[in-house]
N, C-alpha and C positions, 0 to 999 in steps of 0.2 A: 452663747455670745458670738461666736464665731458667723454667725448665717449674719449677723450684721455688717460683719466688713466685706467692702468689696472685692470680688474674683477678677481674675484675669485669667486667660487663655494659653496656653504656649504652643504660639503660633507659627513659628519656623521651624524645620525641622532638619536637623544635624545631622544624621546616622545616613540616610544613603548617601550613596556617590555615585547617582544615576536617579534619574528624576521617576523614570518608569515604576522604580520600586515603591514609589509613597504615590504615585499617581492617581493611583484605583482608587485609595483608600482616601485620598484626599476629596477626588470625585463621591465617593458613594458612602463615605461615613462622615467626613468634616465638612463635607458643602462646600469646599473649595476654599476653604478658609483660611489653609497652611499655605505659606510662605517656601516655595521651593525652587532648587536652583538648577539648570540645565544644565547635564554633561558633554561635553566635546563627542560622544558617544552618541548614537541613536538605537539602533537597534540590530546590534552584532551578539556574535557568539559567544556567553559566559559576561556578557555584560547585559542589567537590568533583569526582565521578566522571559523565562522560555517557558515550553511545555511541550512533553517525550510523553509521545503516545507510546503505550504498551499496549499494543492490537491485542495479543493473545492473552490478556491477562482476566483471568476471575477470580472472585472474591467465597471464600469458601469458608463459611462460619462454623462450620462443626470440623470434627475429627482432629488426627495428628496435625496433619498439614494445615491448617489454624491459615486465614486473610487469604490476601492475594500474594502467593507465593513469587508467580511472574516477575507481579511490580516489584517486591522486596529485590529480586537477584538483581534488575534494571537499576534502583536504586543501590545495592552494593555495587555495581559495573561503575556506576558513576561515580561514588564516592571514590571508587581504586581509580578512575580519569583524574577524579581532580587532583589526588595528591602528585600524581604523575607532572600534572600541567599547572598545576598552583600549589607547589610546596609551603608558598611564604602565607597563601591565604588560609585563614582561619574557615572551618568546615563546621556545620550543623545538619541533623538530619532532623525534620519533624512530620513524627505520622499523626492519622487522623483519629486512631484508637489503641489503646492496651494490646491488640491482638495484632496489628500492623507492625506497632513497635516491637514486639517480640519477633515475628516474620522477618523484619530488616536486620536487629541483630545478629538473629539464628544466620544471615546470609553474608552479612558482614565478617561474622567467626571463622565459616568457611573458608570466605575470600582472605582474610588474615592468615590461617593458617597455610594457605599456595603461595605468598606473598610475602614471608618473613622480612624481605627487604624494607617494606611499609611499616614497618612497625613502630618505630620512633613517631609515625607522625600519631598514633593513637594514646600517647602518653599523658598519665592525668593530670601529672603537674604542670604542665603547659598552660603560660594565659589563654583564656579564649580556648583550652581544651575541647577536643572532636568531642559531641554527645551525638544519642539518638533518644527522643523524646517525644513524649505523644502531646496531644493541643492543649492539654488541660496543663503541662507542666511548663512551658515556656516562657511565661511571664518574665521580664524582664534582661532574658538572653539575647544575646547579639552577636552574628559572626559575620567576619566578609562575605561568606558565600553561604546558603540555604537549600539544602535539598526536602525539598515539598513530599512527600506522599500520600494522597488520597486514598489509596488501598478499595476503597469499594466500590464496586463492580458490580456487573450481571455475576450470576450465580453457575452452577454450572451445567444446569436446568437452560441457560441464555436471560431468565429472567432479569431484569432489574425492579429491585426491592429500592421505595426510596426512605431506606436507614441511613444515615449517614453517623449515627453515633453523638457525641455531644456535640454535633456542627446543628440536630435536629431537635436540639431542647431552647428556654429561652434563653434569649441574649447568644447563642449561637453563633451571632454575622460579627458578634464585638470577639470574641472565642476564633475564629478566623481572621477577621482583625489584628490580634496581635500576633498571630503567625507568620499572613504576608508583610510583614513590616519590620523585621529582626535579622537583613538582610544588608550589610552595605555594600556589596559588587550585582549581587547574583541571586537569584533566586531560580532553580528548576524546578518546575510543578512539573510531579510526572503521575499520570493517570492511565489508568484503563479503561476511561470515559470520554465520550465528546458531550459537547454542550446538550445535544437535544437527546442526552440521555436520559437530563433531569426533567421529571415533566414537573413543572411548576403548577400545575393542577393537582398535582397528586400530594403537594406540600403544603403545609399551612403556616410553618414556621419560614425566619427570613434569611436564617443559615446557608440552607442548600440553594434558595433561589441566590445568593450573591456571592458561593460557588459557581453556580453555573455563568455567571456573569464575567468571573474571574477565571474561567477556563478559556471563555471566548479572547479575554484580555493576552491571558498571554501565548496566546494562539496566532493573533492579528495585528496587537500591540493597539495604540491608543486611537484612531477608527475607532475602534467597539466603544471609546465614551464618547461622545457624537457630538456634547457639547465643548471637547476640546480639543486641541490641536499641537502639534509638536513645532511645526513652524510656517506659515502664511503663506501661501501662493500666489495673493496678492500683496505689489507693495506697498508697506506701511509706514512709514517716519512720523516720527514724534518733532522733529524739525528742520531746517532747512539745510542745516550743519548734515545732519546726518546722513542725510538725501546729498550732499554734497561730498560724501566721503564715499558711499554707495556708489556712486557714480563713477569716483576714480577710480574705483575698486573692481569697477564692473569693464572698465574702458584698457585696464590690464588685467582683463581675459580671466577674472577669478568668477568663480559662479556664489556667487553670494545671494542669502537670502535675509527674509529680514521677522524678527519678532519669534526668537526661537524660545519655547517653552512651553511647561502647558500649565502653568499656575499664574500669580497674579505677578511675581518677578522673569521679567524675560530679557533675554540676550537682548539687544538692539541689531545688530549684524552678528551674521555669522556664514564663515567661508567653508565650503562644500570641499571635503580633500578630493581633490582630481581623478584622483584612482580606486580609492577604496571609498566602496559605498557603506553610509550611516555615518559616517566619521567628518566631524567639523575640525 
């Protein structure tokens, strides 16, 4: 009975506080459809989408030493930064497979145990509690801040095998979908990949190709979706007022631009801070 009543959409979206976070996905999975709002933020450190190359990292499927060992210890380094530099923000870490997510523990424990000091913030009764959790188990989690891990690699052969684990089965890209998107400050994707690792010839499924799209992303930031833009180079007004207040705006020496966003809601004005680049 229910296929007879009408559906609707929900089309704004809540949860980041940084537009870059829901950006991709709005681009390459909703068609542009979400309703999103720009942060006084553009593209600084520990705010929206980054990506920490691990040069030396491979991915190592058999034996004791299980994934990519590298990435896991880069990925613990970073979760002991954050607690360091964001005590108040809530932490997640998510790997790309069962053998990643053990790798990141195993380096976590470690780091836990040189670090006793830390230790409150991994307590389980805490809302918004620190996890580490592989793609398949995240559904419905959400923390301020996201550490990504990819884990797969060239092998230590140099080869790259394109496995990518359940990102290579179907529905794959909607399975990475809700991982980049359960972020509201911060997301670090950290890989031992660059984009033209993945050869999209060699793939058949839509997983790993919007992976490789989303490495580029948070590599270069919004450039890589070509049909949209963070804020205008040329000006735009919607009216005469607006252009009228640009103007005064502009005549005491503020660098203003105009039509900041990259969704269908956008700033009208927005003043460029003087000193510190990215920051409105």
């Amino acid at each position: 009975e229910a296929i007879f009543l009408p559906s609707r959409e929900l089309l704004w979206h809540y949860r980041s506080r940084h537009e870059h976070l829901i950006a991709f996905s709005n681009a390459k999975i909703y068609k542009n459809r979400l309703v999103t709002f720009p942060a006084n933020k553009d593209k600084v450190p520990d705010w929206g989408v980054e990506y920490i190359y691990v040069k030396d990292g491979v991915y190592n499927g058999e034996g004791i030493s299980r994934g990519n060992v590298k990435e896991a210890e880069k990925v613990a380094e970073e979760v002991f930064n954050h607690i360091r530099n964001y005590p108040d923000r809530t932490l997640g870490v998510i790997a790309f497979g069962v053998v990643q997510e053990a790798a990141i523990e195993a380096a976590i424990n470690r780091k836990r145990q040189e670090n006793p000091d830390c230790e409150p913030f991994f307590a389980e009764d805490k809302h918004e509690a620190f996890f580490v959790k592989n793609l398949e188990n995240v559904q419905g989690d959400e923390r301020d801040s996201i550490i990504f891990s990819i884990g797969y690699a060239k092998d230590l052969s140099g080869k790259m095998k394109m496995r990518f684990g359940p990102l290579s089965m179907v529905g794959g890209e909607r399975r990475l979908n809700v991982a980049i998107t359960r972020a509201k400050y911060n997301i670090k994707l950290v890989g031992s990949i660059l984009p033209t690792d993945i050869d999209t010839e060699r793939v058949s499924q839509e997983g790993p190709k919007l992976l490789r799209k989303y490495i580029e992303f948070a590599m270069n930031g919004m450039e890589v979706l070509t049909t949209e833009i963070t804020d205008s180079d040329e000006l735009d007004f919607d009216s005469p007022f607006e252009k009228s207040v640009f103007s005064f705006l502009d005549s005491q020496g503020f660098n203003v631009t105009t039509q900041v966003g990259c969704s269908g809601y956008r700033i009208d004005l927005g003043i460029k801070h003087p000193t510190l680049s990215g920051i409105y």
